[in-house]
N, C-alpha and C positions, 0 to 999 in steps of 0.2 A: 845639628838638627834644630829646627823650630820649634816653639813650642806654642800649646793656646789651649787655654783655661774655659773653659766653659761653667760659668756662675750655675746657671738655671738647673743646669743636672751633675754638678759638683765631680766634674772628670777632667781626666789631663792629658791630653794628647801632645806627641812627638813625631815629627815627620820631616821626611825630606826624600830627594831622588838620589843615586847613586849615577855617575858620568854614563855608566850603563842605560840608565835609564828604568833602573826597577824603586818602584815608589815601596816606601818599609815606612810603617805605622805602630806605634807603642801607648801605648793607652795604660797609664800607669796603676797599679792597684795596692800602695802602702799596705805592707800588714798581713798581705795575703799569704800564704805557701801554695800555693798551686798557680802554675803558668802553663799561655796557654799559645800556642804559635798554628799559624794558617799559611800555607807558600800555595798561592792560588795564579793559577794562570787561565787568562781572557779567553778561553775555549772553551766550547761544549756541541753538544750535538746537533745544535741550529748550522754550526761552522763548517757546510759540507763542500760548501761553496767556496773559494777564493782565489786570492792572486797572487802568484810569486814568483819574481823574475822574470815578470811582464809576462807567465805565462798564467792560464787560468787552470785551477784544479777542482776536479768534480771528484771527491770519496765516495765510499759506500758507507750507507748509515752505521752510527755505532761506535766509528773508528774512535771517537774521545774516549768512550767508557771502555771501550778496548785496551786501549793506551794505560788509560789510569790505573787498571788490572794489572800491567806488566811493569809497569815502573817501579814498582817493588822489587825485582831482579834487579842483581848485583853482579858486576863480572868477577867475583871472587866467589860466585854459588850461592852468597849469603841473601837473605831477605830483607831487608830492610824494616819489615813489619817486627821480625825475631828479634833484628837487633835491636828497635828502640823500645820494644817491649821487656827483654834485657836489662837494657838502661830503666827501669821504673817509669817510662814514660805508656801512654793508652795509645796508641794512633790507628786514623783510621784517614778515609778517602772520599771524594764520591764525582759525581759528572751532572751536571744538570744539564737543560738548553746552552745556558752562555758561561758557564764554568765549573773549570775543575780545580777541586782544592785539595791538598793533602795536609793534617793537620794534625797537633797531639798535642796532650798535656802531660805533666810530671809537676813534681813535687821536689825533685833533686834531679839534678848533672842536667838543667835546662839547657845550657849551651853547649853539650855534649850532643844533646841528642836536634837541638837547632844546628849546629854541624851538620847531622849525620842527613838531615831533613834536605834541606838546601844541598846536600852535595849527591843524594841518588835521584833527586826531580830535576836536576839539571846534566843528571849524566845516563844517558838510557842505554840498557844493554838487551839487547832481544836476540834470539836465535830462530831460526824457521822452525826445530822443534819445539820451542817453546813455547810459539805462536802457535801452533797444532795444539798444540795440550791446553792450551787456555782457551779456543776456540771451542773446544767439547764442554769446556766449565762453563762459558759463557751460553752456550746453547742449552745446556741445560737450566741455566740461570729463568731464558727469554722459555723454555719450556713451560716452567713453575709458573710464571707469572702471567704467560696467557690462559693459563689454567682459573686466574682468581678474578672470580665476577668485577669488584672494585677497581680490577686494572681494564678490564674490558670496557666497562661503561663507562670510563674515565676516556679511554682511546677511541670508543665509537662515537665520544662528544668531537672530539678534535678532527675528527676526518667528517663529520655534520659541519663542524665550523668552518675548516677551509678546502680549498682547493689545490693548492699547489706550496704550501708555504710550507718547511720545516719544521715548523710546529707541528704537523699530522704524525711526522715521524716519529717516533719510540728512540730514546738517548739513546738507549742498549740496541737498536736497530733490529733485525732478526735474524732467524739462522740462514737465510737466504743471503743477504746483504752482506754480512761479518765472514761468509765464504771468499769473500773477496778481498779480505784483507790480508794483506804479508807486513812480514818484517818491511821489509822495505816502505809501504805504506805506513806503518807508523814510525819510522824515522824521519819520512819528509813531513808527517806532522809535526813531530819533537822538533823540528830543525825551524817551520813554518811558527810554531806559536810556544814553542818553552823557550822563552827568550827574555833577559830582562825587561825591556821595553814591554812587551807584551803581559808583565805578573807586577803582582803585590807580594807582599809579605807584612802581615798584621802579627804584632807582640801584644797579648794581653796577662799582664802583673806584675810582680813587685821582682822588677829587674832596672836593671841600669841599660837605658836608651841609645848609648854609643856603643856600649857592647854589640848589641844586635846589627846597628848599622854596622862596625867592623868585621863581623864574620860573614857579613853578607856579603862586603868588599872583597873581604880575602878568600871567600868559598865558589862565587860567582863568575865567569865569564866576563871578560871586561867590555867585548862588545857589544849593542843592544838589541838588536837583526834589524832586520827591515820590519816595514808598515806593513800590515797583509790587512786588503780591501776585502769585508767579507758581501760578498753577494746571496739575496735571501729571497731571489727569484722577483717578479712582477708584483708590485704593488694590487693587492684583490680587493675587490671591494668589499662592503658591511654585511652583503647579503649571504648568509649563509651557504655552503656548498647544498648540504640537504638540511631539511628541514624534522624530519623523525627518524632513530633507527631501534629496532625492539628485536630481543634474540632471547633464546631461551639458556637457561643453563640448572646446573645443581646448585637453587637456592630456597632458602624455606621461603622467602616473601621478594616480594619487589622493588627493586632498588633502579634509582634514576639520579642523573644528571641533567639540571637546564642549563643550559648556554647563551651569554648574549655576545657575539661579534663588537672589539670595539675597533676603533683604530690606533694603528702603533701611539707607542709613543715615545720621544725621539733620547736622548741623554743629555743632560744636564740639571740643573737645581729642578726645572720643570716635572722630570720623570718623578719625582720623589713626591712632590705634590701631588702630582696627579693619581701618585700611588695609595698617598692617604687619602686623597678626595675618594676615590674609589675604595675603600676599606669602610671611609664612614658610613660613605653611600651605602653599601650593602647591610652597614650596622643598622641603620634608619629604618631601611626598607623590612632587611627582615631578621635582623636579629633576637636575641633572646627576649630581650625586654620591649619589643615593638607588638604592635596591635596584632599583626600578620602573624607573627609567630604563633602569639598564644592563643590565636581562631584555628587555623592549622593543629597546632596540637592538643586543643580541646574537643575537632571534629575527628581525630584520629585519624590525620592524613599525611602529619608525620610527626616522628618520634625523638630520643634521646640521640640519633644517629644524624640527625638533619644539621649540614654546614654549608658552607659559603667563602668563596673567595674571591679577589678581581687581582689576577695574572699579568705580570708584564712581560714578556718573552723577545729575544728579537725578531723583532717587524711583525711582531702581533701582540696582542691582549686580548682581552677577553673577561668576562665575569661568570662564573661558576654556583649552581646551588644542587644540594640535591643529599640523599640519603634513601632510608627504605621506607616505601610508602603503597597502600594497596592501590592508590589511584593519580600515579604520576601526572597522568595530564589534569588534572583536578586541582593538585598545587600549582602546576604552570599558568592555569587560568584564574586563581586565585592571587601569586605574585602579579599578575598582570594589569587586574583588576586594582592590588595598594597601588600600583604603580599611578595609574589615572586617578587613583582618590589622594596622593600626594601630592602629585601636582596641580590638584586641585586646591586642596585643602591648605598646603603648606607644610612647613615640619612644625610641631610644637612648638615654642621657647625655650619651654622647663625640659622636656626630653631631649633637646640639641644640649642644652648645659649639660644633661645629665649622662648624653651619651659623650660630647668632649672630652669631659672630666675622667670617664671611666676608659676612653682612649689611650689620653694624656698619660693614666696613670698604668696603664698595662703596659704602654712603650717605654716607659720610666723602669718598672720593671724588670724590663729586658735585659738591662743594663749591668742585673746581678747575674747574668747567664755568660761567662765570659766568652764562650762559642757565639753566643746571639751579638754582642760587642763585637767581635772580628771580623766576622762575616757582615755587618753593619759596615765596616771598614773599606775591606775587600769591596761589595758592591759601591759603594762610594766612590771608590777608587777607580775603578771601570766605568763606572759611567757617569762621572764627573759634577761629584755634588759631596754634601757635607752633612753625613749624617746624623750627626750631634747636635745640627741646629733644628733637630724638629722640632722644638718649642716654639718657634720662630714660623716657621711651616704651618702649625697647627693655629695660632694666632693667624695667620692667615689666610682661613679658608671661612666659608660663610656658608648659610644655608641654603644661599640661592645657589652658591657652586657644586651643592649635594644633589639639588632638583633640576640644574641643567646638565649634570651627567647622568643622573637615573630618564631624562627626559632625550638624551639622545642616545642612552646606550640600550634600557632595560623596556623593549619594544618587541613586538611579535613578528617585525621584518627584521630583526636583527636574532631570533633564538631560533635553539635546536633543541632535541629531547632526546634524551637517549635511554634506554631502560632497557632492563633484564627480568623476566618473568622464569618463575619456577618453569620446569619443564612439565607438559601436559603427561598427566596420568595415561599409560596406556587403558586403552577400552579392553574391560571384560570379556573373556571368551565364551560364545555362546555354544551353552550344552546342549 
């Protein structure tokens, strides 16, 4: 394995590819007793679309997080959850748009239960009853959660933002969609993207680095599959699909989402920049210690609930704000408003130093999270950058590159609003 030292934030990385083609990453942690392993593979529920053996396959929404439910079954009845919880290890799963990771820590028999990890994510056992049975879990899963305002007003933003793109879809998909999945349908997934060539495997602590590569030799598949082309439909333009969507539910007050449409943006060292330029940007615009903020929450327009994000998804992005507020469009016209006094005015000096440093030092942070380190790894890994050099990154970004992304992304032809209002009081009956 390779190695590289990183001064600036005092870590030690180990890597290399296996002839398979699965990239294993080790990030060493002297001293510690707790280790921490991630076996992630480049799928998630954007990957509806693709190609394999020249032929092209269209799934029904869902099928990743479907998947990642059942990959727990073992052809010997056992669970894999039982067993490495068993072994003293915690593990757990999950699916996002562009992956799925399975992951655990323990304190002892680490490479007992890294055995056990790498050997049931790469060996899937499904039966048609089983796929019934997990079908009803999962629908009631997609039940609960269209039940809960926050996931509502989060989904009415994304179907405001686009048109046609994957992104509008829900990971977990619904109970309409996930009807159409079989056994069979997630084998030709497993077979399509649980492939070495297609995953990572990140080690975070105080282990020995050939270890890991060895078991991963000896547990793994030696072939690495084929390239599968994912297709993410028609490139859409900036302009919002709609522009307001307002629905009512069981809430004590008003909760909203702003949306700004950006455009993709592609993988390599680039994405990652562009990912903190967009994180700052939003720090600038409307973070805690920004002007915006504390007018907003001295006029009581929003409260302890109000955040913000800027999203990279494949073949979309997007920037996010929002919480509970009695007059949503009031903060929208108010963000829109710093937005023209920024690019007017400039950023401060002293508040750019001041918001850098406080960046700098929460990414640094991170670094004691050894979940937040692996998954650092993993996205690295997939879309092909280094993510231990953002000292380097951060050094390179300027304020002009903060005001030319709030000045092409954070615009009233580019946003959508989504909000959820209490439900109207029925009227009185007249006696």
């Amino acid at each position: 394995m390779k190695h590289k030292r990183y001064e600036k934030i005092g870590e030690d990385l180990y890597f290399g590819q296996l002839r398979n083609g699965l990239n294993v990453n080790v990030v060493t942690k002297p001293g510690f007793r707790l280790s921490y392993a991630v076996f992630a593979t480049n799928y998630g529920g954007a990957h509806r679309r693709f190609s394999l053996g020249g032929k092209m396959h269209d799934t029904p929404a869902g099928v990743a997080h479907f998947l990642e439910h059942k990959m727990f079954d073992m052809p010997d009845g056992d669970n894999a959850l039982s067993v490495l919880s068993a072994n003293g290890a915690q593990p757990n799963a999950f699916t996002s748009n562009a992956v799925t990771a399975y992951y655990f820590d323990s304190t002892e028999h680490f490479f007992e239960n890294l055995r056990v990890l790498l050997s049931f994510v790469s060996v899937p056992y499904f039966t048609d009853e089983s796929v019934q049975k997990e079908r009803g879990i999962i629908s009631q899963e997609i039940g609960m959660i269209e039940d809960n305002p926050e996931w509502q007003v989060y989904k009415n933003l994304i179907g405001l933002l686009y048109r046609s793109s994957p992104a509008r879809v829900p990971v977990a998909g619904s109970v309409e969609s996930i009807a159409g999945i079989t056994a069979q349908t997630l084998y030709d997934c497993h077979k399509a993207f649980y492939t070495p060539g297609n995953m990572c495997l990140t080690v975070v602590g105080d282990v020995d680095p050939q270890e890991g590569l060895r078991l991963a030799r000896e547990v793994l598949p030696a072939g690495s599959g084929p390239a599968i082309p994912r297709d993410y439909g028609e490139e859409e333009d900036l302009t919002p699909h709609e522009k307001e969507k307002t629905v009512r539910m069981e809430v004590s007050m008003p909760t909203f989402l702003l949306g700004f449409k950006c455009a993709p943006v592609g993988d390599g060292p680039e994405q990652m920049r562009q990912n903190l330029i967009g994180e700052l940007a939003c720090d600038v615009l409307m973070g805690e210690s920004s002007p915006l903020y504390a007018r907003l929450y001295s006029e009581g327009l929003i409260n302890g609930s109000f955040g913000y994000s800027f999203d990279i998804l494949p073949g979309a992005a997007y920037v996010y704000a929002g919480g509970d507020s009695n007059d949503p469009r009031a903060v929208k016209a108010a963000i829109l408003a710093e937005t023209e006094r920024l690019l007017k005015d400039g950023i401060d000096a002293d508040y750019w130093i001041q918001l850098q440093r406080a960046n700098f030092g929460s990414t640094l942070k991170s670094l004691n999270s050894f979940e937040s380190v692996a998954m650092s790894a993993v996205e690295g890994c997939f879309h092909g950058y280094d993510p231990f050099q953002f000292p380097e990154f951060y050094e390179s970004i300027s304020r002009q590159d903060l005001l030319d992304f709030i000045r092409k992304n954070i615009c009233e032809d580019r946003a959508a609003l989504s909000a959820i209002y209490p439900k109207e009081e029925p009227s009185p009956c007249a006696l």
